[in-house]
C-alpha positions in Angstrom: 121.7 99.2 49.7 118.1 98.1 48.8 116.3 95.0 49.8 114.3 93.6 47.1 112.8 90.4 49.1 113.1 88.8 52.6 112.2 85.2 53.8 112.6 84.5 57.2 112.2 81.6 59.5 112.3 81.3 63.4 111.8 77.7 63.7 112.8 78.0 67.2 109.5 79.8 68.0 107.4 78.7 64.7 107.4 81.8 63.0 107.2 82.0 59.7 107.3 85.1 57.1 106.9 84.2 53.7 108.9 86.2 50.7 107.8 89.8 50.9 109.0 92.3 47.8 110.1 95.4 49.4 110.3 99.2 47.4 112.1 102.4 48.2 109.1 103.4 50.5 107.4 100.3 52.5 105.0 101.4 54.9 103.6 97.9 57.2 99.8 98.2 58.3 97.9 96.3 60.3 96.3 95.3 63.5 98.3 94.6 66.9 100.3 91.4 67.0 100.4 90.8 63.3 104.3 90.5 62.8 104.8 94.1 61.9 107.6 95.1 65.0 109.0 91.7 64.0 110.1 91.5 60.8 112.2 94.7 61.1 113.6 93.1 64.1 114.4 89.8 61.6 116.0 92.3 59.3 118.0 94.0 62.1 119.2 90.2 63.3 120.5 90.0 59.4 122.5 93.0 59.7 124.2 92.3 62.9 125.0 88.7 61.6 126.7 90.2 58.8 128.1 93.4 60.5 129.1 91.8 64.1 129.1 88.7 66.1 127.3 89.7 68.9 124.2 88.3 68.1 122.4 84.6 68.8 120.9 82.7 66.0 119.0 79.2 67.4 116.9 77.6 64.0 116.6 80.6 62.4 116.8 80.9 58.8 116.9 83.3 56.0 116.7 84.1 52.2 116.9 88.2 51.0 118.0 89.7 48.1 119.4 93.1 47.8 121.2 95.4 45.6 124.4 97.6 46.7 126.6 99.2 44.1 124.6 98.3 40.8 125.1 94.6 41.8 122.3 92.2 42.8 122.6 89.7 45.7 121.2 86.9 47.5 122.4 85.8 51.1 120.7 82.8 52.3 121.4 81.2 56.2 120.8 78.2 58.0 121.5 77.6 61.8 120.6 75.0 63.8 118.4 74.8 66.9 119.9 74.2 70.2 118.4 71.7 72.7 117.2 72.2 76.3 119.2 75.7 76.5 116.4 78.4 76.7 112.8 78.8 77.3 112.7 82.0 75.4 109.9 81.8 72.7 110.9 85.0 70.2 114.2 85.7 68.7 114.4 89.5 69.8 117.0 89.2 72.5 118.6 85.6 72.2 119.5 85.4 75.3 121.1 81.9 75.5 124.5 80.2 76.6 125.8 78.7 73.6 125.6 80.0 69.9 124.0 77.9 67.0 126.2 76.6 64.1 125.5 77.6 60.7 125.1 74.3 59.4 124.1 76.1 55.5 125.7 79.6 53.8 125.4 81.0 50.2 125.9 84.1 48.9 125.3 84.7 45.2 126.0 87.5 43.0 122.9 87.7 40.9 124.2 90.2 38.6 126.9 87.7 37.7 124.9 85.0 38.0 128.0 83.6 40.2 128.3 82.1 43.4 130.9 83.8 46.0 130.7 81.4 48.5 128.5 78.3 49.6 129.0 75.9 52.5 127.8 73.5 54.6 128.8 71.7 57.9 131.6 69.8 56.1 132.6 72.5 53.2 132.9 75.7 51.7 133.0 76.4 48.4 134.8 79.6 47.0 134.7 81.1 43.8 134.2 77.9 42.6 137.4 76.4 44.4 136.5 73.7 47.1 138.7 74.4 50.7 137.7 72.6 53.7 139.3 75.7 55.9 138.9 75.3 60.0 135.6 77.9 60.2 134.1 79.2 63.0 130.7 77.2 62.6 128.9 80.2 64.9 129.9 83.1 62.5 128.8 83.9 59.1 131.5 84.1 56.4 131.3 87.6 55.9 132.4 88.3 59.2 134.8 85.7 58.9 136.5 87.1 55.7 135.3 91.1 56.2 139.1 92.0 54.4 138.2 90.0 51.2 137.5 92.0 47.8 134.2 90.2 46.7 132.9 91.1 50.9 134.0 94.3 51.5 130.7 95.5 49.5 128.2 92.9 51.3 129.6 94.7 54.9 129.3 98.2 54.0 125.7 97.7 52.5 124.7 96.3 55.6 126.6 98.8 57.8 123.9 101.1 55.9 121.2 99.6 57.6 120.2 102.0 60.4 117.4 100.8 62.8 115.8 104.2 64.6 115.0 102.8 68.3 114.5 105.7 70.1 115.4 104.5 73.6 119.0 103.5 72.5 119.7 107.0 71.7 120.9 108.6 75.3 123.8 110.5 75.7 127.7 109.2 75.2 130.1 109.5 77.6 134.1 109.0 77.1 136.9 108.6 79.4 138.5 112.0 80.4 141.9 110.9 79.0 140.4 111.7 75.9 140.5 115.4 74.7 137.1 116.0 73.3 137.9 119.3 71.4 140.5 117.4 69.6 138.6 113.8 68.6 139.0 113.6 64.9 137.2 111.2 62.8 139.2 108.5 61.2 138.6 107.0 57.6 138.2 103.5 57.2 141.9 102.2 57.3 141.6 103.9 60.7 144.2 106.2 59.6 143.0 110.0 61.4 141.3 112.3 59.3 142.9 115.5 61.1 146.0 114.6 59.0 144.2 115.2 56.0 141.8 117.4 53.9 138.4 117.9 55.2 136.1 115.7 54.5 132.8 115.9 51.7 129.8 116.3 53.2 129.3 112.4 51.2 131.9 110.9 52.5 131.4 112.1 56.1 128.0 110.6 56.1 129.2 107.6 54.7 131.8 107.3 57.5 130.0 108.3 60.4 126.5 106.0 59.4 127.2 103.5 62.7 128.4 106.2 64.9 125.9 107.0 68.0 124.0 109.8 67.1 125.5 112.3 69.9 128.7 111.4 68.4 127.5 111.3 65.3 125.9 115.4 65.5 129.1 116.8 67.5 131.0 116.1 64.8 128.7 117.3 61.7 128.4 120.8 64.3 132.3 120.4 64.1 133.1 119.7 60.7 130.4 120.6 58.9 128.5 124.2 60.2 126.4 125.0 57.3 124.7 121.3 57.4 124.3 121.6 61.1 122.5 125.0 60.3 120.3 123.4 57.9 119.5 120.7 60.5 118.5 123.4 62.9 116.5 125.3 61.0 114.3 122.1 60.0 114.0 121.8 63.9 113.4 125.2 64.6 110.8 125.4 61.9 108.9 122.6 63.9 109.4 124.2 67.2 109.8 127.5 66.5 110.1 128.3 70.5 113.6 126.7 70.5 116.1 129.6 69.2 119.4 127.4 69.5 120.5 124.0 69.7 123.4 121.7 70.2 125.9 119.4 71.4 126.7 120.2 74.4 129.5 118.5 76.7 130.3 118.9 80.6 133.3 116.4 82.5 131.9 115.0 85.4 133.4 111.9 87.5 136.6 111.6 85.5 134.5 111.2 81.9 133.2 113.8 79.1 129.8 113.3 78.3 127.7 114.6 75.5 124.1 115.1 74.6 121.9 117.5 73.1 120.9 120.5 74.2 118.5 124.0 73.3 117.6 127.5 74.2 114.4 129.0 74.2 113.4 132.2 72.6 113.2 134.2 76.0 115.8 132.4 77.7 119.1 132.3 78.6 119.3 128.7 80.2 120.3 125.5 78.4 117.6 122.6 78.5 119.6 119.6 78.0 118.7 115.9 76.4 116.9 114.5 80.0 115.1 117.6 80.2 113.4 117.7 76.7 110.6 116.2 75.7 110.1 112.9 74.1 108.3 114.3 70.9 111.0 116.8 70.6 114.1 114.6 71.1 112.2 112.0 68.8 111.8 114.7 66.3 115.6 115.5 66.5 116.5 111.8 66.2 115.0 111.5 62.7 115.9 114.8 61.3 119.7 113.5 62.2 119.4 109.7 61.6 117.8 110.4 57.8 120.2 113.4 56.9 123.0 111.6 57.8 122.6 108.5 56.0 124.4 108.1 53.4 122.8 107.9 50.2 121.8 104.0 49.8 121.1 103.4 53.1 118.1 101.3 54.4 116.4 103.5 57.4 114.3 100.7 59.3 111.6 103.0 61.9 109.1 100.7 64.2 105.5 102.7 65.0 106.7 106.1 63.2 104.8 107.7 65.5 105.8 106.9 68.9 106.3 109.7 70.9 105.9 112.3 67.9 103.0 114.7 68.9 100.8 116.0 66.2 102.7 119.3 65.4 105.5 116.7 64.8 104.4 114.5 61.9 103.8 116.6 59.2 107.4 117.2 58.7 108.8 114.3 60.2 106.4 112.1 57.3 107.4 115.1 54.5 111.3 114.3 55.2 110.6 110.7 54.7 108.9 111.4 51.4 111.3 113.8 50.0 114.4 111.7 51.2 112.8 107.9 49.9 114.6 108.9 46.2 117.9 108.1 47.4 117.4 106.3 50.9 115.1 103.1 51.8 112.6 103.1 54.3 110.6 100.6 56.5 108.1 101.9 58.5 105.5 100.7 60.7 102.6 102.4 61.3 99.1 102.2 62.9 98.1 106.2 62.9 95.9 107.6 60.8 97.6 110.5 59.7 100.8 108.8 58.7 99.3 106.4 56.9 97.8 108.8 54.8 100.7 110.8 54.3 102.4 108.0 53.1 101.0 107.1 49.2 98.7 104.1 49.4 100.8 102.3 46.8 103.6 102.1 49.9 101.4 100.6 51.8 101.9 96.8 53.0 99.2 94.8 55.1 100.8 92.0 57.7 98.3 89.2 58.4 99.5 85.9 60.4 97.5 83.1 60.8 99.0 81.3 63.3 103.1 81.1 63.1 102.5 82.1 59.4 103.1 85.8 58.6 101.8 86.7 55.0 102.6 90.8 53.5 100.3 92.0 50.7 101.0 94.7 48.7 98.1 97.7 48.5 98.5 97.5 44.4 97.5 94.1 44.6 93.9 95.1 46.1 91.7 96.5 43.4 89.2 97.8 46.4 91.9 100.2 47.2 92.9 101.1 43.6 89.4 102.9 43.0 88.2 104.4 45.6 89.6 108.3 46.3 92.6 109.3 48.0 90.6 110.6 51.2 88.8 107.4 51.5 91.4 105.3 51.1 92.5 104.6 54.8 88.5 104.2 55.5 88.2 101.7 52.8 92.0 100.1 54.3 91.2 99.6 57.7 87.7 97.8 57.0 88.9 95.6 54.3 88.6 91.6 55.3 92.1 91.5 55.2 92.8 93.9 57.7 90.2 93.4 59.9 90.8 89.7 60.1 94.7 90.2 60.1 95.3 87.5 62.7 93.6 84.2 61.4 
């Protein structure tokens, strides 16, 4: 998957971002309080609309484009507002008792140049064949169809969208009637994959990209050894104190549970997950979440370098250049030394004025465009525009 463009409305809390065009690498500067956090968490609320149906929409709205597959698409959404049910200003939790309706759906195949579905409150439109079908008004047709041949592709692109939050990453227990030595993977017909050959290194990442990363590492340390030792040494290269590392796995109260783990050069003792520190585990996180993807997928990372301590961002900012040729990224950033390992022409300034959030593209700014690379992030950060990002 790759987004092209995004439009997105919050009418329930007047926030407004107007189209933004979106590369392989998209880096979003700016002050505090701009919109930056936010419209990743808009483009998180698209995938899990399209992926789930735990989610709450109330007047939001949306236009993006995206390509999956050699295909170009365009998914636009409508919901309506609900009255009197929740004071909450911001859609980042949606807390609320009812769910919108989608009152307007399309999704076209630009490619094609044809409509797959379109609907409104009354309607819905198929391949050019009108049905008035009894629809669930709260869920978006691609959840409502996920079997059919022309939305099996729309899914899986946005099952590739992988938001890195790293507070959602602890450790994942299971229920001791399950024998953890013995989990296999299963392929997407949910048929077990024990039953048949191993898998590709490809198709395992394509597989396991909405597993929980604990999961999602005991079985490439299972399955796939020589990755796992490439993983490793990346990590070990950064912190070269740690000598070993792992998924470890203890039963306690009836339930397996697993989590990382390393050994230090010197050391005999295990330092598990709660133990480690937040740079480290951080580090770990990406180094997993970016391998893994598989290759298309969009890798969506708020304030790159929370939690990272300087030793950390070097590599951390070299994997994302090396891996942006065949994965997506969407950063936010407001350090220094990111920013400037990032090329300038990635670089996206967020300015609001008011409810209105407005992204301008670096290449767009001819201040930037001459000056040298060392003084570019000088010359950025005292431009008008940046300076006076809220207006």
């Amino acid at each position: 998957m790759e987004i092209k463009s995004f439009k997105f409305d919050d009418n329930k809390s007047n926030w407004h971002l107007e189209e933004t065009r979106f590369e392989r690498l998209n880096l979003f500067v700016g002050i505090s309080a701009v919109g930056k956090t936010r419209i990743l968490q808009a483009l998180s609320l698209v995938r899990d609309v399209a992926t789930d149906d735990d989610y709450r929409l109330d007047g939001t709205e949306w236009m993006i484009r995206f390509a999956h597959n050699e295909k170009e698409y365009e998914w636009i959404l409508k919901s309506s507002l609900i009255k009197d049910e929740s004071t909450q200003k911001t859609f980042e939790t949606f807390k609320i008792s009812r769910k919108a309706r989608i009152v307007y759906e399309k999704l076209t195949d630009l490619s094609d140049d044809a409509v797959i579905f379109e609907r409104n409150q009354d309607s819905l439109e198929w391949h050019d064949s009108e049905v008035i079908p009894k629809l669930k008004k709260t869920e978006s047709i691609i959840t409502i169809f996920p079997e059919e041949e022309v939305i099996v592709p729309i899914r899986e692109a946005f099952n590739y969208m992988i938001f890195l939050r790293t507070g959602e990453y602890s450790s994942i227990s299971f229920s001791d009637k399950l024998d953890i030595d013995n989990i296999t993977m299963r392929d997407k017909k949910g048929k077990s994959l024990k039953k048949r050959k191993p898998l590709n290194f490809k198709e395992f990442k394509r597989i396991s990209a909405k597993l929980p990363m604990p999961l999602k590492t005991f079985f490439l340390q299972k399955f796939h050894q020589k990755e796992f030792k490439h993983i490793k040494q990346e990590f070990t290269d950064i912190f070269p104190v740690v000598k070993e590392l792992k998924i470890n796995r203890i039963r306690k109260a009836g339930e397996y549970r697993l989590f990382l783990s390393i050994k230090e050069h010197g050391s005999n003792d295990w330092i598990h997950q709660n133990q480690l520190s937040s740079g480290m585990f951080s580090t770990f996180l990406h180094l997993i979440e970016i391998h893994l993807a598989p290759e298309g997928a969009v890798i969506l990372i708020d304030e790159f370098e929370n939690s990272l301590g300087i030793n950390c961002m070097p590599s951390t900012a070299d994997f994302i250049n090396e891996y942006s040729a065949n994965l997506q990224f969407i950063v936010t950033s407001h350090h220094p030394y990111i920013i400037n390992e990032i090329s300038w022409k990635s670089w996206k300034i967020v300015k609001r004025k008011g409810g209105r959030v407005r992204v301008i593209n670096s290449t767009d700014i001819p201040e930037l465009e001459t000056t040298s690379t060392l003084e570019k992030y000088v010359r950025l950060i005292n431009l008008p525009v940046y300076e006076d990002g809220i207006g």
